[in-house]
N, C-alpha and C positions, 0 to 999 in steps of 0.2 A: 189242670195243675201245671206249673214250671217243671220244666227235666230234671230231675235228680242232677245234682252236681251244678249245677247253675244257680249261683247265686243271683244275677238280676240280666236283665235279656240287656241285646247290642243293639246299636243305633240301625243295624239293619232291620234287625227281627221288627221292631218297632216302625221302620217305617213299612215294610212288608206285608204288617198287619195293618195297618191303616190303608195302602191303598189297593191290597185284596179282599178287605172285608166288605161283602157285597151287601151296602146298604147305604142309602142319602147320607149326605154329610154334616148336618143334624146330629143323626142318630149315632154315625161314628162317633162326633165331639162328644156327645153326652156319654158314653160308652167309656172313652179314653177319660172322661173328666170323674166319673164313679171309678174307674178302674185305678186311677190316680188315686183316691179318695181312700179306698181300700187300701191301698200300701200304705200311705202314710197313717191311715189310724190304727190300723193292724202293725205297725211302724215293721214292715217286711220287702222287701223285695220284690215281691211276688204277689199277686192279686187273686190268684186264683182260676182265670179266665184265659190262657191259653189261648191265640188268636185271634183275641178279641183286639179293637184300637187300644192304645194305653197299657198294653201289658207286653 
């Protein structure tokens, strides 16, 4: 889940999680492209997924 008190993560956090998340690069895009997917249909900020790419 996102930090309490944060409304939507920083270009940091996101690029952070994209290049520690240890997994082919594939797997990241598809990861950040559902995690993307999820904010916009849940219309939130927030995805749910916490370290994941895209969130």
């Amino acid at each position: 889940m996102c930090p309490p008190g944060r409304r939507r993560g920083s270009v940091g956090a996101i690029i952070s999680n994209w290049r520690d998340y240890d997994a082919p690069t594939l797997v990241k895009l598809r990861l950040a492209l559902r995690n993307y997917w999820l904010r916009v249909r849940h219309l939130q900020n927030c995805c749910g997924h916490q370290g994941e790419p895209g969130c």
